[in-house]
C-alpha positions, -999 to +999 in steps of 0.1 A: +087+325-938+083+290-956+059+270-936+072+235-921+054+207-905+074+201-877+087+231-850+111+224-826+116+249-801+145+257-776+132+268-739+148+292-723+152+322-739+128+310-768+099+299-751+103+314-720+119+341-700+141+323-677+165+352-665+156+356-630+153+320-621+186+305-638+209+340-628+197+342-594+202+303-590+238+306-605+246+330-583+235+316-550+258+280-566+285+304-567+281+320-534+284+281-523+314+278-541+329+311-527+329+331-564+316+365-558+299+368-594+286+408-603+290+403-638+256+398-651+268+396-689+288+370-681+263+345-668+239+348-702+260+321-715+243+296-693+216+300-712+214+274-742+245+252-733+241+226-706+249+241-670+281+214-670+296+232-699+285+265-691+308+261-655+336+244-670+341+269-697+332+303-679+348+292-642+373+265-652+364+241-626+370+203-626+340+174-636+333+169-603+331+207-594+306+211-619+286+187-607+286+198-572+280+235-589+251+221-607+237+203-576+236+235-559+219+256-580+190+231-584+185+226-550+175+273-551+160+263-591+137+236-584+121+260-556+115+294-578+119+280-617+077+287-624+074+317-606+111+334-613+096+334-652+073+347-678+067+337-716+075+356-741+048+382-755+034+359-786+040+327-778+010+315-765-010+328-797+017+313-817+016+282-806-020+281-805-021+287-842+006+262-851-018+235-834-047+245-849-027+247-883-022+210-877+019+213-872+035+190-846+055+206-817+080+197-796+105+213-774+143+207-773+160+215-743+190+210-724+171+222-695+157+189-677+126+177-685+105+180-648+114+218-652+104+222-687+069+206-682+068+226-648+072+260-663+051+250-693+021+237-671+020+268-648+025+290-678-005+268-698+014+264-727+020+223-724-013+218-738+002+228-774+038+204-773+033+168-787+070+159-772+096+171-749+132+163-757+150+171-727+177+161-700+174+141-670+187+149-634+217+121-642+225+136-678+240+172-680+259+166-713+233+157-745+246+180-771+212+200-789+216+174-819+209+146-797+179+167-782+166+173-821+174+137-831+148+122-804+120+147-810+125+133-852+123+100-836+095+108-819+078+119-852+088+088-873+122+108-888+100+130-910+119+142-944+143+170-929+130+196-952+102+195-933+116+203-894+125+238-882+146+243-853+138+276-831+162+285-806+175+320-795+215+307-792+247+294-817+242+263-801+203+256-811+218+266-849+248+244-846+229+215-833+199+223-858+230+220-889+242+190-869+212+177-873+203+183-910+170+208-906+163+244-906+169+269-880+150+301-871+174+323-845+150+343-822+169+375-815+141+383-789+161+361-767+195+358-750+210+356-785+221+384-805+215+389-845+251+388-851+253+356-830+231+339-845+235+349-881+273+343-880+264+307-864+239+304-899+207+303-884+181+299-919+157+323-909+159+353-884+132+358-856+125+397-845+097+384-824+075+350-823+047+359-846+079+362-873+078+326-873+040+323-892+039+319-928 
């Protein structure tokens, strides 16, 4: 693995394992909707894209639907989102050795921010990121280049060779080649091998400790 300076990392699904908290959440929005949903499959795609585009693509339902859809399952999320999930066996050692390595870390999420650092802090892992790039309770639409162009912003736009993208979906390597950096697909994730090496991820992640050079 060629060694970078600069690792952005995607959340769910990259970081942390999110499952029970986001499916059992989108469930109980759809209940509140009246959408019966049993398909389990189905609702991975929420993870990576923003919940607004998740709901309009996979349920077809209006702006303002979305919105009320979204509203719903925060008001179960922001009651379960630390203790409905775990992180991912590796990461902590991996992130510990990145810091001590001297490389800069940031996370890029379209999960909001107060949930990101929430997980993180209960999990102990906030004490490694030197940034969080991630949405607000008013923004449900940044696309993951926006998310990757603050964190370089953040670090002074370093020369792109130097930034790697690490995200587990096609939308963390679309918005990394968006962006002009690396990507490293983690297949550990919610993301498959073919997914991610069709969407052109650089660099393919079996599990986190793949990632040292």
């Amino acid at each position: 693995m060629k060694e970078y300076n600069y690792y952005l990392f995607d959340f769910d699904g990259t970081l942390c394992d999110t499952t029970e908290g986001i499916f059992k959440s989108i469930i109980y929005s759809l209940d509140c909707y009246g959408i019966e949903e049993t398909d389990l499959e189905k609702l991975r795609y929420f993870v990576g894209p923003p919940l607004f585009e998740s709901y309009k693509t996979i349920y077809n339902v209006s702006d303002e639907d979305a919105n009320w859809l979204i509203a719903k399952y925060r008001e179960r999320y922001k009651t379960k989102a630390a203790e409905e999930s775990a992180i991912y066996d590796g990461i902590t050692n991996l992130l510990k050795i990145l810091k001590e390595k001297g490389k800069k870390i940031a996370v890029a999420s379209s999960k909001p921010k107060p949930f990101v650092e929430e997980i993180s802090k209960y999990h102990n892992i906030d004490i490694y990121y030197d940034f969080v790039s991630a949405e607000d309770f008013k923004n449900n639409h940044s696309s993951k280049k926006d998310l990757i162009n603050a964190c370089l912003d953040y670090f002074g736009n370093p020369p792109k060779s130097e930034v790697l993208m690490v995200g587990d979906r096609f939308y963390d390597i679309d918005g990394a080649k968006a962006a002009g950096v690396d990507s490293a697909g983690a297949v550990y994730g919610f993301g498959t091998e073919e997914e991610l090496t069709k969407a052109g991820a650089t660099h393919i992640l079996k599990k986190p400790e793949d990632l040292l050079f």
